[in-house]
C-alpha positions in Angstrom: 0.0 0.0 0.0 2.8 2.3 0.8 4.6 1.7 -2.4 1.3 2.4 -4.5 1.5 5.5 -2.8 4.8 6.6 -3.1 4.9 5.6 -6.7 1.5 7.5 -7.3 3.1 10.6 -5.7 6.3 10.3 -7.7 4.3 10.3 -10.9 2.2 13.5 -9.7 5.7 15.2 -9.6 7.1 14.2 -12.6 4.0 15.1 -14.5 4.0 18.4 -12.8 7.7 19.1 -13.3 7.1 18.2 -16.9 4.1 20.8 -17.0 6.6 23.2 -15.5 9.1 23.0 -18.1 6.4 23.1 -20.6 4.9 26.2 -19.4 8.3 28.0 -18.9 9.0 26.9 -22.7 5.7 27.9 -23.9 6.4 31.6 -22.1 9.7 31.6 -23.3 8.6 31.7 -27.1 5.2 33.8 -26.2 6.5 36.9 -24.0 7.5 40.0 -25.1 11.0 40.8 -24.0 14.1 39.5 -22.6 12.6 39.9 -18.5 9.6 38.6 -19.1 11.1 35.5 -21.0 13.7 35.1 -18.2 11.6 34.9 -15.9 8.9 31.9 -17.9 12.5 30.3 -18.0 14.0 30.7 -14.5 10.3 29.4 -13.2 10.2 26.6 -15.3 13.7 25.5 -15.1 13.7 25.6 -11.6 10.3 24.8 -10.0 10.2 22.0 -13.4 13.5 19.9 -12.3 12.9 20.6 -8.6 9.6 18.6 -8.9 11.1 16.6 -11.4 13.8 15.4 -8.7 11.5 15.6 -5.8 9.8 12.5 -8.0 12.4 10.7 -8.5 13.3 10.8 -5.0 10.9 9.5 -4.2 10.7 7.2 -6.9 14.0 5.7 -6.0 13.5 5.3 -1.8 15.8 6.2 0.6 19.5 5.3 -0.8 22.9 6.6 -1.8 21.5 7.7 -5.1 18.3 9.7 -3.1 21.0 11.6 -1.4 23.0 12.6 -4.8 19.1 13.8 -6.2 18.6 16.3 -3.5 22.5 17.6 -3.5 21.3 18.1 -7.4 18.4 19.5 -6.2 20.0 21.8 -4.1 22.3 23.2 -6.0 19.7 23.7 -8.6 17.1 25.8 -6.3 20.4 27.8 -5.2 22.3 28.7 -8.6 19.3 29.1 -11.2 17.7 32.2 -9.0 21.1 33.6 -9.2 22.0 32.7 -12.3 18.4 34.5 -13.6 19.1 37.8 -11.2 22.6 38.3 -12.9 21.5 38.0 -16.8 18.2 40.3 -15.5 21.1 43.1 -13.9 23.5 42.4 -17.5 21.1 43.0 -19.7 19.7 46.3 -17.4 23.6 47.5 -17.7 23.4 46.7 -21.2 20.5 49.5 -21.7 17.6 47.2 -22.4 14.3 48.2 -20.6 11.0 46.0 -19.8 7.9 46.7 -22.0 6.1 48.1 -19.7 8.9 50.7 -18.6 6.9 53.3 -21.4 4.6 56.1 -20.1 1.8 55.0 -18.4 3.0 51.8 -17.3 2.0 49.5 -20.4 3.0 49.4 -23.6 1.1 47.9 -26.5 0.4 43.7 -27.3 3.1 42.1 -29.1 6.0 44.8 -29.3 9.7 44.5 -28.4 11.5 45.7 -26.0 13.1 49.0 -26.8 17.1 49.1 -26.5 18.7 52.6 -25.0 20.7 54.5 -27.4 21.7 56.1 -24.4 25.0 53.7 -23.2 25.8 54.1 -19.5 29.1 56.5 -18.8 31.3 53.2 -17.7 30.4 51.5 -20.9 30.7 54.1 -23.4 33.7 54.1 -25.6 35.4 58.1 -25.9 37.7 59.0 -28.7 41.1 59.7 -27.9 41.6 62.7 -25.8 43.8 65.7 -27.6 46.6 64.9 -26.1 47.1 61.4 -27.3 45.6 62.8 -30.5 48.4 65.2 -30.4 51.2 62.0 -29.4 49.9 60.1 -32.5 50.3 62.7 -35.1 
């Protein structure tokens, strides 16, 4: 009886880890910009394979190779978040803002994302000062 329940439970988790990763794939072709298709892939890889583990956990019993799953899982649930939060702050350096960053808060269905012309002062490239204009001449 337990076993029937463990194995029912473990194939709940799978199926919803592989709804997870669905989803996040489905956002990740359907959203608008580069945050909002982040973050349909940061939820889906991590909440997909963390239920996706959890199953197989579960699946497996208590053993040397349950252990190895949840040091996976671990390291999953730790790293993607902080993985997703540094390409979110790169690509804010970079000059790319949300869709709905326009006036009034939204922006209209189904455009891009506009990129700054505007770079930031660290990442703007200058000309040669005058004096090393002066040097090369």
């Amino acid at each position: 009886m337990i076993d029937l329940v463990a194995t029912s439970l473990s194939w709940i988790l799978l199926a919803a880890g592989a709804f997870y990763f669905f989803v996040g794939a489905l956002g990740l072709v359907r959203m608008p910009d580069v945050f909002t298709r982040m973050h349909a892939g940061s939820i889906g890889d991590t909440a997909g394979a963390g239920l996706i583990l959890a199953g197989m956990v579960l699946a497996v019993g208590i053993s040397l190779v349950s252990v190895k799953l949840l040091v996976i899982l671990a390291t999953i649930l730790f790293t993607s978040p902080i993985v997703t939060h540094a390409l979110a702050q790169a690509a804010m350096h970079a000059g790319v803002e949300p869709v709905l960053a326009g006036k009034g808060g939204r922006s209209a269905p189904g455009s891009k994302a506009p990129v700054s012309k505007k770079a930031s002062p660290k990442t703007r490239r200058r000309g040669r000062s005058g004096k090393a204009k002066e040097a090369s001449k």
